[in-house]
C-alpha positions in Angstrom: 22.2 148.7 203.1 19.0 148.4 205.2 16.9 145.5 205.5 14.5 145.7 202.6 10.8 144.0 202.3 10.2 143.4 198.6 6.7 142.0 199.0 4.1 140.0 201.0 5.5 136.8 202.6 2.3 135.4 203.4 -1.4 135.7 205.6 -1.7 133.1 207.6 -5.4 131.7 208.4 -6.2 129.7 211.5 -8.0 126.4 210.7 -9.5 123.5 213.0 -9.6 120.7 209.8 -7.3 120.8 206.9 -9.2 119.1 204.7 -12.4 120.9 205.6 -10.4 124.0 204.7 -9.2 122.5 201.7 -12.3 121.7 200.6 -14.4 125.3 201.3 -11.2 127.2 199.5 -11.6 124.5 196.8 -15.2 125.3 196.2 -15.4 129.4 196.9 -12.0 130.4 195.3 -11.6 127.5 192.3 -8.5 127.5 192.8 -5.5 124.9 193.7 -5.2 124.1 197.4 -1.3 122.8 197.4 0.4 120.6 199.6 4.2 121.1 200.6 5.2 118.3 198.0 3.4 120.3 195.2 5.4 123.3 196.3 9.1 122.7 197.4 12.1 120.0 197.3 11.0 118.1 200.5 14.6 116.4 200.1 16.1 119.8 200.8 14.1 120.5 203.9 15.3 119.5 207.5 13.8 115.5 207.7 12.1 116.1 211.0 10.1 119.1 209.8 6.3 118.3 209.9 5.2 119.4 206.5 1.6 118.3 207.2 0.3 121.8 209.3 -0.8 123.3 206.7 -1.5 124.0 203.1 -0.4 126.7 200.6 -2.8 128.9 198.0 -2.0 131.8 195.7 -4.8 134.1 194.9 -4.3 136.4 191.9 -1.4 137.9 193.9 -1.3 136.9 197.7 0.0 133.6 198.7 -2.1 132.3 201.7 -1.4 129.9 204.5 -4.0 127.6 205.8 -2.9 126.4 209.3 -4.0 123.8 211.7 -2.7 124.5 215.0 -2.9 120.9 216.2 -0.9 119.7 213.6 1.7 122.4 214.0 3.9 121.4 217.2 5.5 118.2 215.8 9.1 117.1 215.2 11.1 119.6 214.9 8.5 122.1 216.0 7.5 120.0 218.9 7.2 122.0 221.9 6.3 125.0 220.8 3.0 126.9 222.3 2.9 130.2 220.2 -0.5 128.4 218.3 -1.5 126.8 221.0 -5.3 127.5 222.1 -5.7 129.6 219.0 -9.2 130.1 217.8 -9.7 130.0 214.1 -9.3 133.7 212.3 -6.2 135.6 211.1 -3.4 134.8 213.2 -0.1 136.3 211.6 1.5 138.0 208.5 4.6 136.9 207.1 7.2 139.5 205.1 9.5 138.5 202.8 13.6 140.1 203.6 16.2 140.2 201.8 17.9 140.5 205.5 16.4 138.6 208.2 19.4 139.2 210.6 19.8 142.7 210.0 15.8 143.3 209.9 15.4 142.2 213.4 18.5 143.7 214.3 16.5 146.9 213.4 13.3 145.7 215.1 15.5 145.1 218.0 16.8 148.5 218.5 13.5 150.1 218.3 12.1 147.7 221.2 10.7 144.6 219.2 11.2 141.8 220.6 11.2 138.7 218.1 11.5 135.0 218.4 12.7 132.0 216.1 10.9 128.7 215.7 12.1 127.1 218.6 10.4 129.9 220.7 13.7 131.2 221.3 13.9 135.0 221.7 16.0 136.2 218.8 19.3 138.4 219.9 22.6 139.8 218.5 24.2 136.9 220.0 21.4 134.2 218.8 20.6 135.6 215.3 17.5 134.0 213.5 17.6 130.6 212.1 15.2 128.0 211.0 14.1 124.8 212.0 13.1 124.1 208.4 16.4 124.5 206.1 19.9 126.1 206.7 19.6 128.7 204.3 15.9 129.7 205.5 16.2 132.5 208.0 12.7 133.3 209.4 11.4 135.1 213.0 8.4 136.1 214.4 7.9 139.5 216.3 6.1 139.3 219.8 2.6 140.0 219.7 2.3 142.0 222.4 4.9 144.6 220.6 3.2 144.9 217.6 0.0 143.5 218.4 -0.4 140.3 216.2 2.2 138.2 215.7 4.3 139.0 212.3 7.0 137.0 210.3 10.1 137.9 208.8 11.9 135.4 206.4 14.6 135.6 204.6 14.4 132.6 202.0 17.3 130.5 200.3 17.2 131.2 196.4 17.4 127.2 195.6 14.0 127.0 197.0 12.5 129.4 194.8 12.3 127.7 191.5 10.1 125.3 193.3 7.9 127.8 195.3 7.2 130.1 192.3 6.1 127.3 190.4 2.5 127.3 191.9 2.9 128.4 195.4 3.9 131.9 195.2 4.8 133.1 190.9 5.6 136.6 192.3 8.9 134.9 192.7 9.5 133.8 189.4 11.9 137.1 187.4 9.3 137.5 184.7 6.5 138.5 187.2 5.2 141.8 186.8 2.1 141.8 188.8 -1.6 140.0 188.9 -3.2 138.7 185.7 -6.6 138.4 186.5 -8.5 135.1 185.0 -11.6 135.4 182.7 -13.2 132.1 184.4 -12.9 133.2 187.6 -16.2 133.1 189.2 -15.3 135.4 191.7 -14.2 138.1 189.0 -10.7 139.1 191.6 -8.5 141.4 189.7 -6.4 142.0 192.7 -6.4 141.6 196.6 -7.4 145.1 197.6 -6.2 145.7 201.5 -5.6 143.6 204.7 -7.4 145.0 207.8 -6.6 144.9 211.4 -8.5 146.5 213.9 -6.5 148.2 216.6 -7.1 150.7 219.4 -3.3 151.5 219.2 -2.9 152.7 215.7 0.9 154.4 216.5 1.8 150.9 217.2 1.2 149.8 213.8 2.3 153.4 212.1 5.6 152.9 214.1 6.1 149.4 212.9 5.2 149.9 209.3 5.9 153.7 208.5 9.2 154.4 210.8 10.4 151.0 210.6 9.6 149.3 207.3 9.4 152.4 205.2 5.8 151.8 204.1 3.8 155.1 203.5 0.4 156.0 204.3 -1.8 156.0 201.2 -5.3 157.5 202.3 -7.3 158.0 205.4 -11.1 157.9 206.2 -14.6 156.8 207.8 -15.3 153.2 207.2 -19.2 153.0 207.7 -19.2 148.6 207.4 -16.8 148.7 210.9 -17.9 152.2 212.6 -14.1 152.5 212.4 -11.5 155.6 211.3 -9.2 154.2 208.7 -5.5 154.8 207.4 -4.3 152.7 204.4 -0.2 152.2 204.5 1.4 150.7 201.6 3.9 148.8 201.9 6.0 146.7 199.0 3.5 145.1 197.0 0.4 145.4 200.0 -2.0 147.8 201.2 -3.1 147.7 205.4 -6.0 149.0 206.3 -5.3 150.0 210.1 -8.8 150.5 211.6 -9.7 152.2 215.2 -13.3 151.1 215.8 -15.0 154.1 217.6 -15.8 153.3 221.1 -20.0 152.2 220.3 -18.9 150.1 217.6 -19.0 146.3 218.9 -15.3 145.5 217.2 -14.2 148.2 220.2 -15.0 145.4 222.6 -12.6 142.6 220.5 -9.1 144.7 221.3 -7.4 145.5 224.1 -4.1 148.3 223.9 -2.0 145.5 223.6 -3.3 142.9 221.3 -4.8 144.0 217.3 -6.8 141.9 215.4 -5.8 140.9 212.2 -9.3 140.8 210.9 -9.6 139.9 206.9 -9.0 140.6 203.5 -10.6 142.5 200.6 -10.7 141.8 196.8 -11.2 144.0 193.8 -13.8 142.6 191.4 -14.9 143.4 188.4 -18.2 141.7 188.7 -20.5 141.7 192.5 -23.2 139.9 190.7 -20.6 136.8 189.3 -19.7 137.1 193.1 -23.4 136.2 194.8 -24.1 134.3 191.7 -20.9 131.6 192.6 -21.6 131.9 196.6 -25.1 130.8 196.2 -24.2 128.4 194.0 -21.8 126.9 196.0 -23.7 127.4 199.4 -21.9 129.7 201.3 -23.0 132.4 202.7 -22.8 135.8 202.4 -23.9 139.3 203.4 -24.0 142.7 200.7 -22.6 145.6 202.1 -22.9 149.4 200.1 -22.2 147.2 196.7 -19.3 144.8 198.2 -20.4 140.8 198.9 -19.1 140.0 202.4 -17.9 136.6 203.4 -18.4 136.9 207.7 -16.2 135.6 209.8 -19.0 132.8 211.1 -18.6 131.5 207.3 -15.0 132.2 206.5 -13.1 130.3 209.1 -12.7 133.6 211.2 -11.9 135.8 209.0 -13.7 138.1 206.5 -13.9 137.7 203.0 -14.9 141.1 201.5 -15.3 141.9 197.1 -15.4 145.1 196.6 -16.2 146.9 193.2 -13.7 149.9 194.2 -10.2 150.4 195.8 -10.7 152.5 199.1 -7.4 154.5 198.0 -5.9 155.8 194.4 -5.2 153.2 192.5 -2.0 154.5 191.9 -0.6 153.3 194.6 -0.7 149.3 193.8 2.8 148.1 193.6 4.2 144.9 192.2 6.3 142.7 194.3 10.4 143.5 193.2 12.5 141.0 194.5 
């Protein structure tokens, strides 16, 4: 059987300060910021791997990532460079597989290059491993292939009872898709799209249509980015793959080679409970043709959009089926 992608792995967001982060996610989503020992069995994780990088968060149905690049490149990461100079923003995607040696097999053959955790590139003879567990199997494509940097893990079931608990429920059996909360005050019923700007969009179209058997949903003008859109689908997510026209300033942030993985949208019920909580909270935020819009000045790089509509039939929302 083919590699298959059930859902999601993860975004991952760029951060200078954990606890700074921590505390603004804290305060604009409500919401538990967890660390690893909240999440997994540390006692089943290699000794030397430096659980402190980061922190996990599930919203509604995305599990997030909050990364600090200096705390990344420690014991058995120590070494590596791939985060090295990064400026805060969106800086990868992770997918779960059900195949990680087999899925970059695949990416292989169609001229992907991937590497492991070590840094090392990733090859029929050096098949993906981990530096975390032995029965993790995770890689990272080469951004200048696919034009941000995306990860493919293949994840030991004796870690999930842990990980569904609060880090990521899509993986518990009984999931069946997001259940929005009536005290949220940010209204979220589901996480809408990701966006990444590109000026190569059949770089993303080959990665995620030929290759990962996602399909492309709906097309059209978005006004807020001057950009041409196509929304894919792919397991339980919907891209956005934007090509800013040439007078619109995102133009100036690509190059052919690199995208930018740019932010996320939410569906909400309510746009008012949405200013209402921002103000109180005192973050700022811009209104945009009836969405609230979280800029990337405010949002540790990335954009934060809350939309009162999906851009594409709502049909096509899938949950994850692992």
């Amino acid at each position: 059987m083919a590699p298959n992608v059930p859902a999601l792995y993860h975004p991952t967001l760029a951060v200078p300060d954990l606890e700074e982060a921590r505390a603004w996610f804290r305060k604009v989503f409500a919401r538990p910021a967890l660390r690893w020992e909240e999440t997994l069995d540390l006692g089943l994780l290699n000794p030397d791997y430096p659980v402190n990088y980061s922190f996990f968060a599930f919203i509604t149905d995305v599990h997030w990532v909050f990364l600090c690049p200096a705390l990344h490149a420690q014991g058995a990461l120590a070494g590596q460079t791939r985060y090295k100079g990064v400026s805060d923003g969106m800086i990868g995607m992770g997918w779960y597989t059900d195949d990680a040696v087999g899925m970059f097999e695949k990416l292989a053959d169609a001229g992907v290059r991937a590497h492991d955790q070590q840094g090392q590139i990733i090859t029929s003879a050096k098949p993906p491993t981990s530096s975390f567990a032995s029965d993790v199997f995770t890689g990272f494509t080469m951004p200048e292939d696919t034009g941000i940097r995306y990860e493919f893990q293949e994840t030991g079931k004796r870690h999930w009872e842990n990980y569904s608990r609060q880090a990521d429920p899509r993986l518990r059996p009984d999931w069946t898709g997001p259940s929005p909360d009536p005290d949220d005050p940010l209204s979220i019923e589901l996480t809408s799209h990701h966006t990444i700007l590109t000026l190569n969009p059949e770089r993303l179209t080959k990665l995620y249509v030929d290759l990962l058997d996602g399909h492309v949903i709906a097309g059209g003008h978005n006004a807020a980015l001057n950009a041409e859109s196509t929304f894919i689908r792919l397991a339980d997510t919907v891209l956005e793959c934007a090509v800013p026209n040439q007078e619109s300033p995102y133009s100036f942030k690509l190059s052919d080679d690199r995208d930018l993985y740019y932010g996320v949208s939410f569906l909400v019920t309510d746009p008012e409970r949405v200013r209402t909580h921002l103000a109180e909270v005192g973050v700022p935020f811009t209104h945009d043709d009836g969405s609230v819009v979280i800029e990337p000045a405010n949002g540790f790089g990335a954009q934060w959009r809350f939309i009162p509509e999906l851009p594409y039939p709502a049909a096509e929302r899938r949950p994850a089926r692992f």
